[in-house]
MMTF fields as JSON, N, C-alpha, C and O atoms, coordinates in Angstrom:
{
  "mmtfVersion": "1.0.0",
  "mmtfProducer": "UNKNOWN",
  "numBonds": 199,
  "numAtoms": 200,
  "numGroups": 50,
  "numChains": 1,
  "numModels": 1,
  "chainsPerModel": [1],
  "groupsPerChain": [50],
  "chainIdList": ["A"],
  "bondAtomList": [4, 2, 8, 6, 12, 10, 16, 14, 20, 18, 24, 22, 28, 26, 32, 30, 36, 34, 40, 38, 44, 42, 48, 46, 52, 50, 56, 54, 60, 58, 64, 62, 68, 66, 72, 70, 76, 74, 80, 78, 84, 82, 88, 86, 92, 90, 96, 94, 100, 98, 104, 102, 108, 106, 112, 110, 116, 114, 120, 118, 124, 122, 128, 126, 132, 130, 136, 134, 140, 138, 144, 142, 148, 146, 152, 150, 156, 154, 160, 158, 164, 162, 168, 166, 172, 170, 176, 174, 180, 178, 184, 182, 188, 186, 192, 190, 196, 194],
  "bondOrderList": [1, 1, 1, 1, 1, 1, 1, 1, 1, 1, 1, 1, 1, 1, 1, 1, 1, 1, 1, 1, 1, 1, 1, 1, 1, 1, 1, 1, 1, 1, 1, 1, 1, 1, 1, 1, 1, 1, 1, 1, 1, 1, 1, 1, 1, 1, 1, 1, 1],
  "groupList": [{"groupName": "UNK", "atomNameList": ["N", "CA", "C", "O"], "elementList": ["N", "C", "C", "O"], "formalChargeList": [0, 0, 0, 0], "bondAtomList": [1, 0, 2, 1, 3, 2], "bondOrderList": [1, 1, 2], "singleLetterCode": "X", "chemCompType": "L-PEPTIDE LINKING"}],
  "groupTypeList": [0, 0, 0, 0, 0, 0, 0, 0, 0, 0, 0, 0, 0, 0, 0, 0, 0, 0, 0, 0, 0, 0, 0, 0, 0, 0, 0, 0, 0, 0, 0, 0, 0, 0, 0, 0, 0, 0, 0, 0, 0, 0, 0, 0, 0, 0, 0, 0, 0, 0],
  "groupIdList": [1, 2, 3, 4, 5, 6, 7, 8, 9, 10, 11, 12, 13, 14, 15, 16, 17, 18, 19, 20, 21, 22, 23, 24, 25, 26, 27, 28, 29, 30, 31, 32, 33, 34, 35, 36, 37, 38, 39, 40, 41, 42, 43, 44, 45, 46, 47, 48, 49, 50],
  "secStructList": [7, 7, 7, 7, 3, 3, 3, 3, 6, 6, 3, 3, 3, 3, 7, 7, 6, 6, 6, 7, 7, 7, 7, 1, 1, 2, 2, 2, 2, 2, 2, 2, 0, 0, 0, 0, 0, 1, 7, 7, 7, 1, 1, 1, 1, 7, 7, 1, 7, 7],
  "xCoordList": [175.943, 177.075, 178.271, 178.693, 178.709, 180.104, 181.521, 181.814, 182.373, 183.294, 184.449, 184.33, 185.94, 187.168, 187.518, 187.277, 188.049, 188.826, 190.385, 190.647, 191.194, 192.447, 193.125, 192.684, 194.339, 195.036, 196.147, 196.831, 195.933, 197.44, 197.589, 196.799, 199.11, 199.617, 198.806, 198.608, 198.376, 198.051, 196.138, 195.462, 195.787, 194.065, 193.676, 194.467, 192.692, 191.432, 191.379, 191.433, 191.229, 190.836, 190.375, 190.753, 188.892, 187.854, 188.192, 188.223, 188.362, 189.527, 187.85, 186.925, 188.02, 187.214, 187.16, 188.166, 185.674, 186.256, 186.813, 187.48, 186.447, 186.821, 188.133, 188.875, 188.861, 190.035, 190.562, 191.578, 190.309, 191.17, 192.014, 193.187, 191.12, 191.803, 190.933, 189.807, 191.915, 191.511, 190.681, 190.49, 190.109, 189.12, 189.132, 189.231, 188.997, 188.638, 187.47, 187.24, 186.63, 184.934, 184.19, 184.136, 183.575, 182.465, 181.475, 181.446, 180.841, 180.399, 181.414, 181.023, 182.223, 183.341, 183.785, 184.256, 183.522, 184.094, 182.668, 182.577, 181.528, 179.796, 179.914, 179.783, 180.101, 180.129, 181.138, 180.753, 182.585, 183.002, 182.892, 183.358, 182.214, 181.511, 180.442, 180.296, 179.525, 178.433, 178.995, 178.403, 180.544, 180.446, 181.507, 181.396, 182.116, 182.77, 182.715, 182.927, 182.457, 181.847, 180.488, 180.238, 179.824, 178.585, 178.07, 176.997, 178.395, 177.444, 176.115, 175.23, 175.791, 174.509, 173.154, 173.032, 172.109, 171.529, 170.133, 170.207, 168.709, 167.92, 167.431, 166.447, 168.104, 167.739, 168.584, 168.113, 169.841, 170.987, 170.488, 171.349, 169.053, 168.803, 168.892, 167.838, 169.844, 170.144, 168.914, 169.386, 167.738, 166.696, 166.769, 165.597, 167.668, 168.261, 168.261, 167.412, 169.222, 169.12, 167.477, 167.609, 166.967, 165.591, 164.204, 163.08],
  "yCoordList": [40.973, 41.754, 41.432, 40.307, 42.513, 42.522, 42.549, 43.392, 40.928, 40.935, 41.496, 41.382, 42.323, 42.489, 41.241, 40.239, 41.149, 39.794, 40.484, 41.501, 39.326, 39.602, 38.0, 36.878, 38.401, 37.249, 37.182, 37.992, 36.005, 35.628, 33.918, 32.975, 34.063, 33.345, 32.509, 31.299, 33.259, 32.749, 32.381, 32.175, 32.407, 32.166, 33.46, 34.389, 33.533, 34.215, 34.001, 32.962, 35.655, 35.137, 36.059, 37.179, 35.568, 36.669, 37.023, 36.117, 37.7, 38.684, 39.282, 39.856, 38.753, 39.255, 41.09, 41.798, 41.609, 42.801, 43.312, 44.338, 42.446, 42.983, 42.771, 43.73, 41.043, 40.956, 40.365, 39.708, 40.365, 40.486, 39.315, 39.205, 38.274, 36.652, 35.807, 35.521, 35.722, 34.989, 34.022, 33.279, 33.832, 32.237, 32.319, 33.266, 31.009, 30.36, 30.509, 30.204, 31.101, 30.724, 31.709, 31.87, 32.408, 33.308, 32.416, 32.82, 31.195, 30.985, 30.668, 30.508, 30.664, 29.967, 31.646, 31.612, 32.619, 33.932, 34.121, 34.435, 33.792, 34.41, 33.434, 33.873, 32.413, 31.682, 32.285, 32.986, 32.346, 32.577, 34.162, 34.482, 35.134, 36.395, 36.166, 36.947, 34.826, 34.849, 34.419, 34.83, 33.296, 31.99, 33.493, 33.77, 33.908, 34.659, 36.207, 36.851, 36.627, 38.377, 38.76, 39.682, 38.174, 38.55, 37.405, 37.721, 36.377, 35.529, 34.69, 35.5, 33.911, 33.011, 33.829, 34.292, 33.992, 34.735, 33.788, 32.621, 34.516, 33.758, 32.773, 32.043, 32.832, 31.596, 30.174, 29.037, 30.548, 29.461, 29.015, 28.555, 29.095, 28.852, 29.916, 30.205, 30.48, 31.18, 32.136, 33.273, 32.142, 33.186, 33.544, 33.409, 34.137, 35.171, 36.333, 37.224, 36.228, 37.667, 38.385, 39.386, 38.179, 38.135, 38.055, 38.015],
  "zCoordList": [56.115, 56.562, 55.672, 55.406, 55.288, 54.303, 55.469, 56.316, 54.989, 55.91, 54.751, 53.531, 55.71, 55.527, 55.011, 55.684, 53.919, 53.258, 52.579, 51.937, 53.115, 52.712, 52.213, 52.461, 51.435, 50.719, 52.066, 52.691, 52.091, 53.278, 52.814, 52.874, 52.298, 52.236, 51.001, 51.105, 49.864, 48.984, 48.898, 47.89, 50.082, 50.284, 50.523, 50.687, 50.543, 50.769, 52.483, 53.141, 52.978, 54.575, 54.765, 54.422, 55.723, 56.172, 57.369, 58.203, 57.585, 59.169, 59.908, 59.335, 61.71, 62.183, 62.221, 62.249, 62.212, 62.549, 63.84, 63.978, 64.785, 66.757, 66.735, 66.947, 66.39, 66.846, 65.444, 65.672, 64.382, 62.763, 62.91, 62.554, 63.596, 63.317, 61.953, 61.546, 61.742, 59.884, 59.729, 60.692, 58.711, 59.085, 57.34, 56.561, 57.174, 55.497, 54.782, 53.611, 55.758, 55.364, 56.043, 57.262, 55.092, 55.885, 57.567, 58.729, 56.961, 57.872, 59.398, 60.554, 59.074, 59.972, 61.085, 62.222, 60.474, 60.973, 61.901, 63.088, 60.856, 61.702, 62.834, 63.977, 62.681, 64.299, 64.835, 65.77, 64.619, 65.778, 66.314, 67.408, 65.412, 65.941, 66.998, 67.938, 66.787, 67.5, 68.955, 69.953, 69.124, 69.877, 70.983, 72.177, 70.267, 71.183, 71.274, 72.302, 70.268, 70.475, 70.882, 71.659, 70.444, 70.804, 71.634, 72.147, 71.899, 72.4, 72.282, 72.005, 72.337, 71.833, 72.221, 73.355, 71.201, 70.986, 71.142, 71.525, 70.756, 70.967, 69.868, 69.989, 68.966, 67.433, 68.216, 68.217, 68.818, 69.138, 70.529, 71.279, 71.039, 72.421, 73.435, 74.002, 73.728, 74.451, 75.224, 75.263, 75.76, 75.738, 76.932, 77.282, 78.365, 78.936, 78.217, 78.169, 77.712, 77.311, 76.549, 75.845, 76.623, 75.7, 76.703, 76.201]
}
């Protein structure tokens, strides 16, 4: 997945797409997509939903 990246304040920041809060690090944006938009899935344990 190709994230929105913008310069703020001189860095590089990967902006969620739901709520376009900044993060330093791709992986740092995919967790917090998983931990709070989507929720824990069945790789992260989670097997409810599943």
């Amino acid at each position: 997945m190709r994230y929105n990246v913008r310069h703020m304040m001189g860095a590089e920041k990967y902006l969620c797409p739901y709520c376009e809060e900044p993060f330093d690090t791709e992986e740092e944006l995919s967790k917090h997509i998983d931990k709070v938009h989507i929720g824990k899935g069945l790789l992260e344990g989670n097997r409810r939903k599943w």
